[in-house]
N, C-alpha and C positions, 0 to 999 in steps of 0.2 A: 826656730819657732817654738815658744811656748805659751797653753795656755793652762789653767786651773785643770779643765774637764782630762789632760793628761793624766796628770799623776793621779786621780780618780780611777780612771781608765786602766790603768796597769796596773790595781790592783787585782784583777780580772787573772784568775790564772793562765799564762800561756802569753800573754799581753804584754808586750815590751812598747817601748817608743815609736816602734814602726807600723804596729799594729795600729797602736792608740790612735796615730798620726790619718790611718785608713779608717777607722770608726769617726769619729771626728771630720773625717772628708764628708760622711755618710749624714751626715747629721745628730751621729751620737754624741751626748756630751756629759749624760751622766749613766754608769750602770744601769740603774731602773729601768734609760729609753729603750733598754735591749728586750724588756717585757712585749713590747710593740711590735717588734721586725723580727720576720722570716732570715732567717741567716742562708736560707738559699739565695733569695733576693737580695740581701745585701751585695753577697757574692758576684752574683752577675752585678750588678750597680755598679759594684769598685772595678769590674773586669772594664766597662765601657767607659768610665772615666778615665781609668789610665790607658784604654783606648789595647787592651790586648790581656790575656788569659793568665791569671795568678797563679799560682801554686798553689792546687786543688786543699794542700795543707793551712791557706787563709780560711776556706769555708768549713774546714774542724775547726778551727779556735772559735770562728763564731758561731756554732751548735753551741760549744761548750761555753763560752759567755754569757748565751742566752738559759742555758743550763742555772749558771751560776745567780742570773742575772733573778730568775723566776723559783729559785731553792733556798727557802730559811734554813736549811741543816744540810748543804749538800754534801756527796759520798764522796769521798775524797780521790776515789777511784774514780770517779766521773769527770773531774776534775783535770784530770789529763789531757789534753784536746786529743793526740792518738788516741785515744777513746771513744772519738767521735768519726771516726771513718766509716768511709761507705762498708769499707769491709767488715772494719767492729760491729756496725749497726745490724748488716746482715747475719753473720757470725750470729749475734744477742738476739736476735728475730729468729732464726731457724732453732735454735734452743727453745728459747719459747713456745713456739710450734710441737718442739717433740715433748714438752713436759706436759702439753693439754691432752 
């Protein structure tokens, strides 16, 4: 199956064919729509479609798409979807915390 909104789609860091394939279930078809959606929500969404629990690793890429999605200059470090783990996120939040 191919359609245009694919190879759009994978330009997205982290975003291969199979990803796209799952955005694209969701109703993503261009970058931009990812300005619109919760990437938590998408996550549960794709979990009940395919009717059972992803690899907690689909709901980093889509932090980090919606990152990508909502960033004119983004950090190329951000960019990495392991960058977007519950752990990283906490990890950068208690940092935070102790610089205030």
């Amino acid at each position: 199956m191919s359609h245009p909104a694919f190879k759009e789609l994978q330009q997205i860091p982290g975003v291969g064919p199979s990803i796209a394939r799952d955005l694209f279930t969701l109703g993503i078809n261009h970058v931009a729509d990812l300005r619109e959606h919760d990437p938590e929500r998408l996550y549960s969404r794709i979990n009940k479609i395919r009717g059972k629990t992803q690899d907690r690793c689909l709901l980093y890429v889509f932090r980090c798409a919606k990152y990508f999605a909502e960033t004119k200059r983004p950090d190329p470090e951000r960019l990495k979807w392991w960058n977007w783990s519950d752990e990283n996120l906490l990890a950068k939040k208690r940092k935070t915390r102790a610089r205030a």
